[in-house]
C-alpha positions as CSV (number, residue, x, y, z in Angstrom):
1,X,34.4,-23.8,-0.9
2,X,31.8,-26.5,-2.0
3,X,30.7,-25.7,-5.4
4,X,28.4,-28.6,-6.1
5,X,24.8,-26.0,-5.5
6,X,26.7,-23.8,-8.0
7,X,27.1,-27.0,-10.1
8,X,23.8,-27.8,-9.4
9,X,21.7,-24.5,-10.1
10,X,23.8,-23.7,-13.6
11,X,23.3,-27.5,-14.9
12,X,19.3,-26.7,-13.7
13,X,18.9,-23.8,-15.8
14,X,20.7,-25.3,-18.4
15,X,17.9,-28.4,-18.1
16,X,15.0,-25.5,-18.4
17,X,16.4,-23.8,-21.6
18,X,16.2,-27.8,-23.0
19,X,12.4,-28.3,-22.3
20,X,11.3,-24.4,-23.4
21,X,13.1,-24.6,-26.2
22,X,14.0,-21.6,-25.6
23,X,17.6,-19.3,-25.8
24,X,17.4,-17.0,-23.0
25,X,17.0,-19.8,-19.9
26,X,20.4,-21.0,-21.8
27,X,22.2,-17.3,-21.7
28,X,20.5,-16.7,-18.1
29,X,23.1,-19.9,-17.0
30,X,25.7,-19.2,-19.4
31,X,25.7,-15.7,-17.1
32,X,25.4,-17.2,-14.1
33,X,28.2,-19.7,-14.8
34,X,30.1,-17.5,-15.9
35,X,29.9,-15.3,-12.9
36,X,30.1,-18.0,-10.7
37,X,33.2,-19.4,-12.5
38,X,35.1,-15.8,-12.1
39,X,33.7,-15.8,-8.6
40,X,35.2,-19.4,-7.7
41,X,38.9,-20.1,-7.2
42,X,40.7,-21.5,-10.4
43,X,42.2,-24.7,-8.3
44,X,38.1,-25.8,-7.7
45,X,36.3,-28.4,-9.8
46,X,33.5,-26.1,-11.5
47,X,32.6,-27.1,-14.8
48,X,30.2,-25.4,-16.9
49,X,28.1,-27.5,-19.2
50,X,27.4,-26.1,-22.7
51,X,23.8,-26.8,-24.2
52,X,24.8,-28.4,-27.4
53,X,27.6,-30.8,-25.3
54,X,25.6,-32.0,-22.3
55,X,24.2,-34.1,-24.1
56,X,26.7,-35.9,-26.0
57,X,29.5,-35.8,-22.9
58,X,27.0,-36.7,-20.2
59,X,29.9,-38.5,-18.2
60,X,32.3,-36.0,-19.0
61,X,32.8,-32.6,-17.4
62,X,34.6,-30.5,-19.3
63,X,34.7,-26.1,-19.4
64,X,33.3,-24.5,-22.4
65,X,35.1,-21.7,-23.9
66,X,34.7,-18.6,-23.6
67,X,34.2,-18.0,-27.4
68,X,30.9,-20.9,-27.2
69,X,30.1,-19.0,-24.3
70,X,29.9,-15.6,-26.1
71,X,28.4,-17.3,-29.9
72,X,25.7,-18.4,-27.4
73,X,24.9,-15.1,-26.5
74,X,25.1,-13.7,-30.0
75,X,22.7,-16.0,-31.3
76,X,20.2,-15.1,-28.2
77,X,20.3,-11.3,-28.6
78,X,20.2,-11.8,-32.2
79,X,16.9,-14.2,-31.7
80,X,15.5,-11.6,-29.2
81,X,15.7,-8.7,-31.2
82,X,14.5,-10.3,-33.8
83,X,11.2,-11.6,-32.3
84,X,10.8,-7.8,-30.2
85,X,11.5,-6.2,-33.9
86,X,8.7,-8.1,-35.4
87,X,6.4,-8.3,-32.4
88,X,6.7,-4.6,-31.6
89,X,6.0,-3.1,-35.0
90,X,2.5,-5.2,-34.6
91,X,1.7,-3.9,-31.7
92,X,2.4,-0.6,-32.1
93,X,-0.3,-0.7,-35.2
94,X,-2.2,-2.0,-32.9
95,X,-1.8,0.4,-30.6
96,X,-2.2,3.4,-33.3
97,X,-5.4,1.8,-34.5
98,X,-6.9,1.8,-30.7
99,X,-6.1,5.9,-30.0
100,X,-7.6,6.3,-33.4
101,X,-10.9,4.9,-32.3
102,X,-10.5,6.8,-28.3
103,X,-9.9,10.0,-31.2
104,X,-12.8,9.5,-32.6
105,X,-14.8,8.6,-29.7
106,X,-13.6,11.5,-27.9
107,X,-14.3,14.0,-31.1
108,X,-17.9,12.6,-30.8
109,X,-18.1,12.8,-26.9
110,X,-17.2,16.5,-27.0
111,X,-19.8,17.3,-30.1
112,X,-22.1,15.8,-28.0
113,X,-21.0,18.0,-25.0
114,X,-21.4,21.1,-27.3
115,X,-24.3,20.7,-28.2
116,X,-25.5,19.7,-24.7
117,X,-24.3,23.3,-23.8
118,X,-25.5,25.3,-26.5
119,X,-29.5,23.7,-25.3
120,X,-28.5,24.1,-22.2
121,X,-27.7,28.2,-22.8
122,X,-31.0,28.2,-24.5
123,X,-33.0,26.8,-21.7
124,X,-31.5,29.7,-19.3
125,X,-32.2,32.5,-21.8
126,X,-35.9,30.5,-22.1
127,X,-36.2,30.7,-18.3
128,X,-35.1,34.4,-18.0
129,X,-37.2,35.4,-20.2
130,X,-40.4,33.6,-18.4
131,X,-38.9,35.1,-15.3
132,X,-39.0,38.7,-16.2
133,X,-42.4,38.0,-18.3
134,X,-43.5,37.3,-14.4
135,X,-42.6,40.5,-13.0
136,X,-44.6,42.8,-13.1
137,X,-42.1,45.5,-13.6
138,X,-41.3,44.3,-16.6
139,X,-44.6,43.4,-18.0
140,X,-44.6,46.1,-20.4
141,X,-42.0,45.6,-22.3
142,X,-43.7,42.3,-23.3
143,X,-47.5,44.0,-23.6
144,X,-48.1,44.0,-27.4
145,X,-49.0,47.5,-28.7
146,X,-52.8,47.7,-30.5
């Protein structure tokens, strides 16, 4: 089984977590070497590259341990749940502050609506009453008495 696209696409990820900067590109290959190494025969010549010693063994390929492997991930789900702890407590005030203000809106929307009924109830009654004022059947009840 040829290995070297295996090589290849773990050594790649591990190349993007170096430019981000970032943890989780690093764990994404650490997984995916890791599943590929358990996948791949023991007697083939996959080597997975640690961040921290790719750059110092560049000639050298030798297997990380599986306790580097799993500090790795540590410190990523540590970082992670860090940054989603702090960014999710701001959001969600955020979020609080914005249904407040759709609250409010919504309390003045249905006064408005209210009120919108109540002169709209008045207008009928108005109109009934101009109706029946018409009719001559009912003329007398609005005659005035001398």
């Amino acid at each position: 089984m040829d290995t070297s696209a295996l090589r290849e696409f773990a050594f790649k990820k591990l190349q993007e977590a170096r430019e981000r900067g970032t943890e989780l590109a690093a764990v994404t290959a650490a997984r995916a070497a890791s599943s590929i190494s358990s996948s791949v025969p023991v007697s083939s010549s996959f080597v997975f590259r640690a961040q921290s010693s790719a750059a110092q063994q560049q000639g050298q390929q030798l297997p990380a341990p599986l306790e580097s492997k799993l500090e790795t991930l540590k410190t990523s789900n540590d970082s992670l749940r860090a940054a989603l702890t702090d960014t999710s407590s701001g959001s969600l005030d955020e979020s609080i502050y914005k249904l407040d203000l759709i609250n409010e809106s919504l309390a003045f929307t249905i006064e408005n609506i209210q009120e919108g009924s109540h002169v709209v109830k008045l207008l009928n009654r108005q109109l009934k009453d101009s109706t029946a004022m018409q009719n001559p059947a009912h003329k007398t009840f609005y005659l005035r008495k001398a």
